[in-house]
C-alpha positions in Angstrom: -6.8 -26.3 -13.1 -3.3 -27.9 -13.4 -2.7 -28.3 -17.2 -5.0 -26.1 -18.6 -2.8 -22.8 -20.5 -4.0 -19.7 -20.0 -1.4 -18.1 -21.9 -3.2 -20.0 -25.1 -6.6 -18.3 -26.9 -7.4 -15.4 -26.0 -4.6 -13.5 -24.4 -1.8 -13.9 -27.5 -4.7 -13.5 -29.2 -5.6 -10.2 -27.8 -1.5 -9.2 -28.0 -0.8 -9.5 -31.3 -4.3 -7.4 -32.1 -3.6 -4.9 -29.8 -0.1 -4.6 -31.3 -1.7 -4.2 -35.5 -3.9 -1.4 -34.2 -1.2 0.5 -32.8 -2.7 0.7 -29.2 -1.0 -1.2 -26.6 1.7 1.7 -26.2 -1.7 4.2 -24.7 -3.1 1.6 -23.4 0.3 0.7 -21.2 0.9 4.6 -20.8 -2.6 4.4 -18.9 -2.3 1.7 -16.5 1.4 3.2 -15.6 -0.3 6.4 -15.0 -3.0 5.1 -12.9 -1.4 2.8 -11.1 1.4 5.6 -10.0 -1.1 7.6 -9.4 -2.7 5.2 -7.0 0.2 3.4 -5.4 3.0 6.1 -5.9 6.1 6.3 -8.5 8.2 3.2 -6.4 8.2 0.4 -7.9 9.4 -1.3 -4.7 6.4 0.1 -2.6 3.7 -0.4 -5.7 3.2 -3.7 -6.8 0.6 -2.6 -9.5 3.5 -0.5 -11.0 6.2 -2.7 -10.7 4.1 -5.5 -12.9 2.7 -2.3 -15.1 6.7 -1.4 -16.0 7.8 -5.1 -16.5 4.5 -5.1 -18.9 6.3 -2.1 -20.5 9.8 -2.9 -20.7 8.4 -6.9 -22.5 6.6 -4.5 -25.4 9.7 -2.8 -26.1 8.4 0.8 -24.3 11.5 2.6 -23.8 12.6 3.5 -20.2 12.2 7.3 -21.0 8.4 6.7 -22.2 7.9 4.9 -19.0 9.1 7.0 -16.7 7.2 10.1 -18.6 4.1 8.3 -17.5 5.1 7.7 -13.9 6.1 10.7 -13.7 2.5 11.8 -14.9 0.4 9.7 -12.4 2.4 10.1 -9.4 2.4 14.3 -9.9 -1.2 13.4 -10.5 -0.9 15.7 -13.8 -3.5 18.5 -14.5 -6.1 17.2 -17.0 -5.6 13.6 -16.1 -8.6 12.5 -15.1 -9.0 9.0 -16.0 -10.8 6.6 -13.4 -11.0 2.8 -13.8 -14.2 0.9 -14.4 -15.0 -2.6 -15.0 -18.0 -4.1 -16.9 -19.4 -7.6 -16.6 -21.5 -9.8 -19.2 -22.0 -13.1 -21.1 -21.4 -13.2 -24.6 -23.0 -15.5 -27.1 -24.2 -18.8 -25.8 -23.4 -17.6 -22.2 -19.4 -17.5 -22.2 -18.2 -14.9 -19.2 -16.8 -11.5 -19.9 -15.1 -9.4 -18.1 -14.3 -5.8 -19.4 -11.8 -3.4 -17.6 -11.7 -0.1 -18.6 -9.9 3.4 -17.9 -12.4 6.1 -18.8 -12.7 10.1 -18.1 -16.1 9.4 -19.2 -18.1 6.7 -17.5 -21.7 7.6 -19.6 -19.5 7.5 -22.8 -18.0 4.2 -22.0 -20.9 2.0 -20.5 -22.8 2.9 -23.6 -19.8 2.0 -25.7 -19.5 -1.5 -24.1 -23.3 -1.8 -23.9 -23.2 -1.6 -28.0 -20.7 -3.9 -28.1 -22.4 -7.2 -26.6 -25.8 -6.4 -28.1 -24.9 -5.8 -31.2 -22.9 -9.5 -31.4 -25.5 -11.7 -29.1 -24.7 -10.4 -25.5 -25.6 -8.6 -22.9 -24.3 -6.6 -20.1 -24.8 -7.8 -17.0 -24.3 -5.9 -13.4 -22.1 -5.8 -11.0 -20.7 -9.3 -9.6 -23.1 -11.1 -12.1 -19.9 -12.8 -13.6 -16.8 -11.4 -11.1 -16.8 -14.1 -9.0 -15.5 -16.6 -11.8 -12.5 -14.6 -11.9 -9.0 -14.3 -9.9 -6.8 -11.5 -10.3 -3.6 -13.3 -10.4 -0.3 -12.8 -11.4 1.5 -15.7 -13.8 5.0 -16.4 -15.1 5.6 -18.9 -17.7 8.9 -20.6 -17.4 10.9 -22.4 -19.9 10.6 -25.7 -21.5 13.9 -27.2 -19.4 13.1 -26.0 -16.1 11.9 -28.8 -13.8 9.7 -28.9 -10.5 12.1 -29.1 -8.2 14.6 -26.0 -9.3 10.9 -23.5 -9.6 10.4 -24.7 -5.9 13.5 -23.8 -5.2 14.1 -20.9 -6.9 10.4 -19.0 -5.3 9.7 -20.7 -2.3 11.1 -17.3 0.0 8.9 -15.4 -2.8 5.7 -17.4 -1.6 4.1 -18.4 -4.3 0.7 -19.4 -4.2 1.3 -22.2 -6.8 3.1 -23.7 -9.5 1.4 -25.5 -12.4 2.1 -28.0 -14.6 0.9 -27.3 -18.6 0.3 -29.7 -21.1 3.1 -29.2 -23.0 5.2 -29.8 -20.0 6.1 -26.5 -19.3 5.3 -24.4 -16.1 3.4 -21.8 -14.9 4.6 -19.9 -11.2 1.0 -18.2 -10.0 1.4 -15.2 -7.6 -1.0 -13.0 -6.0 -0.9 -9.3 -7.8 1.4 -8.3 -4.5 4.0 -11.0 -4.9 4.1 -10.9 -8.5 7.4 -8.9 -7.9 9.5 -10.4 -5.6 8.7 -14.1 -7.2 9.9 -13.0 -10.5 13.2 -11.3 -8.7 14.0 -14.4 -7.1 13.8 -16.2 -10.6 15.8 -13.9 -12.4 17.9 -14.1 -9.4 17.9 -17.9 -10.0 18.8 -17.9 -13.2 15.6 -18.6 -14.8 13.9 -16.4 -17.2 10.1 -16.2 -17.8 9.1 -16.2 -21.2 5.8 -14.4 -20.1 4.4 -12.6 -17.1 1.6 -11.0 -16.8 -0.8 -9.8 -13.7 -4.5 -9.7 -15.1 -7.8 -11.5 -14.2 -7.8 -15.2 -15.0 -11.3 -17.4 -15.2 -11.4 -20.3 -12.1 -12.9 -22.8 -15.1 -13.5 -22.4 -18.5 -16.1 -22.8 -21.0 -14.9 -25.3 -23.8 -15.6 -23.8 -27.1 -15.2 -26.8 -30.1 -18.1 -25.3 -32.9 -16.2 -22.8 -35.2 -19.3 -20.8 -36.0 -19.9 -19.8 -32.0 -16.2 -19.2 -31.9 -16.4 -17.2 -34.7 -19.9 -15.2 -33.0 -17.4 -14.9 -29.1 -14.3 -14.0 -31.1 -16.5 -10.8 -33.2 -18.0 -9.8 -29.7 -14.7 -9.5 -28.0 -12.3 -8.2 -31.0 -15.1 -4.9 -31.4 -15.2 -4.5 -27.1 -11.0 -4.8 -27.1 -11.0 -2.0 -30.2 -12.6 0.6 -27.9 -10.7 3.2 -26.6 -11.2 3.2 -23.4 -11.0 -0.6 -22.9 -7.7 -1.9 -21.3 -8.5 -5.6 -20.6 -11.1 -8.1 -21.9 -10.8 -11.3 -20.4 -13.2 -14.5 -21.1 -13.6 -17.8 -19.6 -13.9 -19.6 -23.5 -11.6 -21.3 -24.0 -11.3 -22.2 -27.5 -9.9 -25.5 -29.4 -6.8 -25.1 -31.5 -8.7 -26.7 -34.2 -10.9 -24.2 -34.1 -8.4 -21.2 -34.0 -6.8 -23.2 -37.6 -10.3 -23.1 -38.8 -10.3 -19.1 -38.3 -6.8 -18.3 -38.9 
């Protein structure tokens, strides 16, 4: 999959929505909860937490806010009940969805996310229907002047499980979710900033979407399942052309 950006489409996409509605701070709160909660409030021993807190920190979450929820999850706070679920379907014309979700309500949700894909041409599937087209990865995009040879460098003790080249020249270090951290240290440590990093679920091929009106039909489906409450991620394996983003914008 060297060359293809998975940065593009969807994810910026989904960022810069999530950020109009006002709901990327709860929805960040949540995951830094849970995954406290799960892995415990060190970010050296909790890998989930250490990418959760990075996350954070890149949407300008103060450190007090982020520690609050830590603090939350690891004390496993009274009333905080939330449980993660995922949801699998194919939207319009068979594109792959994945819908992760942090819920104290499972009945409430499934129904939720049920509504969502029928009422827009899809349909929910069950369990491992469409899972196994995803990865759960972790990805840093580096800049434009750094070469080959100094990423190598600058990871190889980190282990890396790849480093890919984009069309647009730049580069893209892909980690498993437990080395996430310590690649990114030895960057920083390097000298080399990402510009993005992110540890969520990434499709192994894509679905090329070139007709405006089915982009328009995938785009609907996934903007009203991303606009529920209790949904954290949406991932898709369209891949939409930029021609057809211009045509929507």
């Amino acid at each position: 999959m060297a060359g293809h950006s998975k940065w593009a489409n969807i994810k910026h996409r989904k960022a810069a929505q999530d950020a109009r509605r006002g709901k990327i701070f709860n929805k960040l709160i949540r995951e830094l909860s849970v995954a406290a909660r799960q892995g415990g409030g060190e970010l050296s021993d909790n890998p989930r937490l250490r990418a959760a807190v990075d996350k954070a920190l890149a949407n300008n979450m103060t450190k007090e806010t982020i520690q609050r929820a830590v603090d939350r999850g690891a004390g496993n706070a009274d009333g905080d009940a939330m449980e993660e679920c995922v949801y699998e379907g194919y939207g319009p014309e068979g594109v792959a969805v994945m819908v992760e979700c942090m819920t104290d309500n499972r009945n409430r949700t499934v129904s939720e996310v049920r509504h969502a894909f029928g009422k827009h041409g899809g349909n929910l599937g069950t369990t491992g229907s469409v899972a196994f087209m995803f990865h759960r990865q972790g990805r840093l995009l580096l800049p434009k002047e750094v070469t080959e040879e100094a990423a190598i460098e600058a990871t190889l003790e980190a282990e890396p499980e790849e480093i890919e080249a984009r069309d647009d020249g730049r580069l893209e270090v892909v980690t498993t979710p437990d080395s996430f951290g310590r690649v990114k240290d030895a960057l920083i440590e390097a000298g080399i900033e990402p510009e993005q990093s992110d540890v969520g679920l990434y499709p192994d091929s894509t679905t090329p979407v070139a007709d405006a009106e089915f982009a328009q039909r995938v785009l609907k489906l996934l903007d009203m399942l991303e606009d529920l409450d209790d949904v954290q991620n949406v991932t898709t394996n369209a891949e939409f052309a930029d021609h057809v983003l211009d045509q929507l914008d």
